[in-house]
N, C-alpha and C positions, 0 to 999 in steps of 0.2 A: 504493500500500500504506500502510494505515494503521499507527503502533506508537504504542505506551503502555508506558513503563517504563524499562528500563534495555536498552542495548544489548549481550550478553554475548559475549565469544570463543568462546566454546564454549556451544553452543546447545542441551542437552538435558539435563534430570535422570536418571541411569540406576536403574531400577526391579528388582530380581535377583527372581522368582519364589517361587525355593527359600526364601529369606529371607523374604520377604516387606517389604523397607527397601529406599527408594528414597536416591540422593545425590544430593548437587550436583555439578558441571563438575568434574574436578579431586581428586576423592576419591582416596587413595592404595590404597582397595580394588579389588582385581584380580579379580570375577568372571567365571566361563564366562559366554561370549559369547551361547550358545545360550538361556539363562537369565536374557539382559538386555532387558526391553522399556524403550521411553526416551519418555520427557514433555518436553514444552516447559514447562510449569507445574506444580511443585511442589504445585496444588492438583487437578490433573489424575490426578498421582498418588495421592495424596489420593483423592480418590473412586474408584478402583477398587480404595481398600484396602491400602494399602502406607502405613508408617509412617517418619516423617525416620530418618537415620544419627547413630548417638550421635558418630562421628566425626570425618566433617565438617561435620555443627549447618548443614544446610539453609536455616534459620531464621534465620542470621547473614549469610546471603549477600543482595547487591543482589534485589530484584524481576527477575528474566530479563525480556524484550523479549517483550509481549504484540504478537505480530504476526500479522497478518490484513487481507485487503482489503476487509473489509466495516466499512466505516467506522457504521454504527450500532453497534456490536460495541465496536468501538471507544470509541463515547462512550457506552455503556454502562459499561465500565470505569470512567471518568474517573468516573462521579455515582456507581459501586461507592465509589472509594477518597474518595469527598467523603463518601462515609456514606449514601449512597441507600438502604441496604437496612438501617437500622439503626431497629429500629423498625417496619418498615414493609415489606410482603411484596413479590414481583416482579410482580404486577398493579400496583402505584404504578409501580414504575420503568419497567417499558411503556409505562404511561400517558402517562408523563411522554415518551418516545420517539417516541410517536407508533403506537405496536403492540400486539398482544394478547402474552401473558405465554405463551402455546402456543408465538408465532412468538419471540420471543424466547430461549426455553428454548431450541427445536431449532436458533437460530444459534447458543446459545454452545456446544452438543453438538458442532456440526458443525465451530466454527473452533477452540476450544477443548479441547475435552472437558472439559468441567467448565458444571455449571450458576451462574447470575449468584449463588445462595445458596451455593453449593459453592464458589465463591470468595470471598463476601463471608466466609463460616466462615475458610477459611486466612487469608487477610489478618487477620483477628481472634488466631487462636492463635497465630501468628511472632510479633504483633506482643506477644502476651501474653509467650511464650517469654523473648523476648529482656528484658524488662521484669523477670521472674524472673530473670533471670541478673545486668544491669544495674545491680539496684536493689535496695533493703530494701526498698519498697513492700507491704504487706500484701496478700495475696493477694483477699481480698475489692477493694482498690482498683486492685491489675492487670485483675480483672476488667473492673470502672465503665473503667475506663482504657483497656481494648480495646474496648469495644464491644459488650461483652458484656449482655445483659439481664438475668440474674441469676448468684448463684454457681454456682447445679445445672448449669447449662447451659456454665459455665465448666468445671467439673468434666467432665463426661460430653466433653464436645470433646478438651479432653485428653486424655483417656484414647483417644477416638478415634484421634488423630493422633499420640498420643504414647505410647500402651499405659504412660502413669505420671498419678498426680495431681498437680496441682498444686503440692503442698509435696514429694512427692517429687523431682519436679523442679528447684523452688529447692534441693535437698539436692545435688543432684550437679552445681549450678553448677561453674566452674573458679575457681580463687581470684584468676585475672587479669581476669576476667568483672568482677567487681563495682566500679563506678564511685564512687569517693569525691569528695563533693561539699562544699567549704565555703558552701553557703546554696544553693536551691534544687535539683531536681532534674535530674541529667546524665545525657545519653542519647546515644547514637553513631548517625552517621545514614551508614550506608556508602554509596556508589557507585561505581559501575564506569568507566573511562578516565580523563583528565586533569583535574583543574580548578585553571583559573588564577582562584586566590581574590583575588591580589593585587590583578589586573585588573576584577574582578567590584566588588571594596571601593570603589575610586577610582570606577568609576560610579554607585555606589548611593551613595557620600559627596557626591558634589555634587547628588543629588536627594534627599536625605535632609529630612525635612521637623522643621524644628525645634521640639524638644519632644515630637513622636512617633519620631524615629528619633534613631539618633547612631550614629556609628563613629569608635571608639578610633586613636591610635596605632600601640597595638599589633594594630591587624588584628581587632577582633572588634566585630560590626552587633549591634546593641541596637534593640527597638523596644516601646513597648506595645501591647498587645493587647486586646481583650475576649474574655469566652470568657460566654456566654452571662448576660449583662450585667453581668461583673463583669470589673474592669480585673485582668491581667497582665503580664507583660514577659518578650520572650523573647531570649538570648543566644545569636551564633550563630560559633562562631571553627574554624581547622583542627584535625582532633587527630590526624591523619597522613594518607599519601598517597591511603588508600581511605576515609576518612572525616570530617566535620567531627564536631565536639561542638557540643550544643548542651544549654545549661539554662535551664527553665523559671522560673518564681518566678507560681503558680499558687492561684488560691483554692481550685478543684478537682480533682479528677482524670477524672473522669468526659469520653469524649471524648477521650482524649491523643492516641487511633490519629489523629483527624483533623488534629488540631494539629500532628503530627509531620509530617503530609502536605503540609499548608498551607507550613509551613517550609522543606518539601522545593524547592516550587516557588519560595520565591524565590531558589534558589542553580541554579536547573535540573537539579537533580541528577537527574532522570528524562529528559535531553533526551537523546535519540537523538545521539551524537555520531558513527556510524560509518556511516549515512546519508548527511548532506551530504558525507562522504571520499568513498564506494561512486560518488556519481551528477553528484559534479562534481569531482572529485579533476582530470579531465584539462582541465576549463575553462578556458582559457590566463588569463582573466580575474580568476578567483576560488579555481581552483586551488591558486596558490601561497599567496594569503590564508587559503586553511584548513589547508593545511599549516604555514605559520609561525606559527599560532595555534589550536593543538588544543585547547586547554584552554578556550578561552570556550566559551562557553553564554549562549543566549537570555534575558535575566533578566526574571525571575518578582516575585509579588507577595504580601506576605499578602493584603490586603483588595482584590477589585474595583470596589468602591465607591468607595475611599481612588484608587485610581491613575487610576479615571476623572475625578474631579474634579480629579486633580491632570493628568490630560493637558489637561483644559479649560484648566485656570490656565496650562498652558504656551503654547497657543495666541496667537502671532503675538509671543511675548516668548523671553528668553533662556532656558537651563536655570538661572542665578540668579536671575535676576525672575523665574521660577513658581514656585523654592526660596522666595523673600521672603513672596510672596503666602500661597505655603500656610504658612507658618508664621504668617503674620497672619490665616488664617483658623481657624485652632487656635487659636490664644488668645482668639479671640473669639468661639467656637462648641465648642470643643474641652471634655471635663471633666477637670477637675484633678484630678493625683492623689499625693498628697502624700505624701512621705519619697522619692522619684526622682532627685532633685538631685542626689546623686552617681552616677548612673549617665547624665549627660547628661539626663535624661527626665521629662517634665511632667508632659503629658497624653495623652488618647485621642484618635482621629480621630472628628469629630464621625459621629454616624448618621445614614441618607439623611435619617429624619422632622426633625433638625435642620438641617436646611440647605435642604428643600424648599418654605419661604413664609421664609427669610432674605434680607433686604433687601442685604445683600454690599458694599452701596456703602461703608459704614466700613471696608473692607481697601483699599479705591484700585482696585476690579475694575472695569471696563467694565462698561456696560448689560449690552450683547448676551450678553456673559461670564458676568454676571451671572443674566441670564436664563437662560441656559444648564444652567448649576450647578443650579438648579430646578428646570427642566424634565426634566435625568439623574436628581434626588434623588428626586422625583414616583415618574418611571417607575420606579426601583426598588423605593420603597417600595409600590408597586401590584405590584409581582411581572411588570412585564411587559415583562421585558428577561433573556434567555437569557445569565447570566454565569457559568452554571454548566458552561460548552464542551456543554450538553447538543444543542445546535444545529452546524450548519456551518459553515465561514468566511463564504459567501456569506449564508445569514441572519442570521448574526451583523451583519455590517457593515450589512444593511438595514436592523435593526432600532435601531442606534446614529445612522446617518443621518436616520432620519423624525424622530429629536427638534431642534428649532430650533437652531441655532446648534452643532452636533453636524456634521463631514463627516467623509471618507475617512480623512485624516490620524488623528484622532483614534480611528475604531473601529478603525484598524490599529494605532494607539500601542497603546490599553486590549488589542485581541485577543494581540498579542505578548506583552505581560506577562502573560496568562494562560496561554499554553503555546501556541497552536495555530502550528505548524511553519512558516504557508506565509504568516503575517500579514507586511506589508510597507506601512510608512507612504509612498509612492512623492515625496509632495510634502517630506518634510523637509528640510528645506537642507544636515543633517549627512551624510546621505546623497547627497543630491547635490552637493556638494563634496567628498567623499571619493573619487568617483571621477574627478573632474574642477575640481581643487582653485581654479587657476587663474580657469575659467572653467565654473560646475555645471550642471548639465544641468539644462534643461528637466523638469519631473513626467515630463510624456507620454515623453519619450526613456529616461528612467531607469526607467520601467514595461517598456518595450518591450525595455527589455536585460533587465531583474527576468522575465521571461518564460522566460526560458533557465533560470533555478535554482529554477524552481519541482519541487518542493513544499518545498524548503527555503530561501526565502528571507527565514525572519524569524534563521536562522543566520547568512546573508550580511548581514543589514543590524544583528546583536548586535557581527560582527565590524567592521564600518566603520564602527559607534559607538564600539568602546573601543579602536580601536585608533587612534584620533582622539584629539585633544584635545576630552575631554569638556564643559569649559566653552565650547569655541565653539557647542555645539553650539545653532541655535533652530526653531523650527515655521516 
């Protein structure tokens, strides 16, 4: 079974007929029973016509557990919420799939009820919603900022889903709603179950790549960004138990719904965490490991490009020696960006086309390593490497392999940090010392147990990384 989202306790929107208002899990409204039909997807509801609860603000709640065992469906979703349909009708996203846009529609009818535009809509309005509530933002730049293609069509969706306009809306915000920010824009990024941030900090702090990332002291990941060629920086720290803050410092707004998305994943705030408890909770092996450690999550990336080259760098060195290297390859391919310096932060991560005929040798990189880094940059900048999870695990990994100096290790390192559940680098030494500290297993051995926790074994191998001493760890 494939998921995408968030895993919820309570698994159904309840929709009242008479009314016509659907809620989320948990609403304190007590409708007749006989009068309630119930959705998996808020945007489900959505399309058969039924509008959010002013009371429990739908909108405000985690993404519910898109669950389904037709895994095209699935990674449909995933190019949904990267922005696949923004711009661009469901004949592109098909395409892109591998399918006609007929066969398409009638999967996401059948596993859904909702078509792939019918959900690309609601992802659009929550995310507008809550931006209204959040923000001063000007309602013309909440639109640009959802995803929206013009104001009219901002307009008229509202109204659809929300039987109010857009400023009507901002009007009935609640006055604890709105987020006061001293510089840049603050936005709350809710999810559902536990997260150990603590734990998550201390591994993203020792591969923190100098000059593009930095973590504070006090607990909050800094990184720059680009956002369609122009440099950003985005903040990302806790702001209670169901949700982190995070603020922007943005040249535009245009695009935020993705930005927000992209952020999401490097905290794994969408990772399925009641999964791995469900189908291995009795594993005498790994059992106890996800019980004493409910709160990690698989960690995620902003850039696929940035973590691939930075898995090459790590390649047959420490997790400090590929920290060193990549910070010597930013400064000397990297662009500056100037007034940073008190936020820890320099520059950008270079783009594939700079680093793709870069000669590398001036950082201290190996040939092979060298070569390598090219040969990834290339195939990117040609388009012809599936980093968009819009592929399988198994094409995935073919397709990282055929490049030189590219193996197993390395398309499981990059696949993991993008989200896909079941990635598992078999040969890592962290891995294989963590279960067998003394004396690590063999790749082959530590595969052939990694067989038992599949489909979620890149959970079991997030947990035997942080719960490890992180700087031992090497390729």
């Amino acid at each position: 079974m494939c998921f995408v989202g968030y895993k919820c306790g309570m698994d159904t929107y309840s929709a009242v007929v008479t009314t016509g208002i659907y809620c989320r899990p948990g609403c304190a409204a007590r409708p007749d029973a006989r009068n309630v039909r119930s959705f998996e997807l808020a945007a489900a509801a959505e399309a058969q016509g039924f509008r959010a609860c002013h009371r429990c603000r739908p909108y405000r709640a985690p993404t519910p557990v898109v669950r389904t065992d037709c895994e095209l469906v699935c990674r449909a979703v995933q190019l949904i919420v990267a922005g696949g349909l923004d711009g661009r009708g469901e004949g592109e996203l098909a395409t892109r799939l591998g399918v006609s846009a007929r066969h398409l529609r009638r999967l996401f009818a059948a596993e859904l009820g909702v078509t792939p535009d019918g959900l690309a809509r609601s992802r659009r309005v929550h995310f507008a919603r809550r931006l209204l509530d959040d923000t001063d933002l000007p309602v013309a730049e909440v639109a640009y900022a959802s995803g929206f293609g013009s104001l009219r069509q901002f307009n008229r969706v509202c109204r659809e889903v929300f039987q109010a306009t857009p400023v009507e809306l901002r009007a009935r915000r609640r006055r604890s709603d709105r987020l006061v920010a001293d510089g840049g824009l603050v936005l709350r990024l809710p999810f559902e179950g536990p997260l150990d941030w603590d734990t998550l900090l201390a591994y993203l702090a020792v591969r923190a790549i100098p000059g593009v990332e930095h973590v504070t002291d006090d607990g909050v990941y800094r990184r720059t960004i680009v956002v369609e060629g122009d440099p950003g920086v985005i903040e990302l720290w806790p702001g209670g138990d169901d949700h982190l803050l995070l603020r922007t410092h943005l040249p535009h707004w245009e695009g935020l719904i993705h930005l927000v998305d992209r952020v999401r994943r490097i905290a794994g705030l969408d990772a399925d965490l009641a999964g791995p408890v469900r189908d291995l909770g009795a594993d005498p092996q790994v059992g106890p490991l996800l019980a004493a450690s409910p709160g990690i999550r698989p960690p995620g990336t902003w850039n696929a490009f940035e973590i691939g080259v930075r898995a090459i760098l790590g390649q047959q060195v420490t997790v400090t020696g590929a920290t060193t290297l990549a910070g010597r390859l930013v400064q000397r391919y990297g662009t500056t960006v100037a007034g940073l310096d008190p936020l820890g932060l320099s520059r950008t991560f270079p783009a594939p086309g700079a680093l793709a005929d870069a000669e590398l040798a001036d950082i201290g990189l190996p040939g092979a390593r060298a070569a390598a880094i090219r040969a990834f940059a290339r195939a990117v900048t040609h388009d012809e490497l599936h980093l968009d999870r819009s592929v399988g695990l198994d094409q995935f990994v073919a397709e990282i392999t055929a490049i030189p100096g590219l193996g197993p290790w390395t398309a499981h390192e990059l696949a993991l940090r993008l989200g896909e559940p079941d990635a598992f680098p078999a040969s890592d030494l962290g891995l294989r010392r963590a279960l067998a500290p003394h004396q690590p297993l063999t790749t082959a051995a530590l595969q052939h147990v990694a067989e038992a926790w599949r489909p979620w074994r890149a959970h079991i191998a997030a947990r035997l990384w942080m719960t490890a001493d992180p700087a031992r760890r090497t390729a």
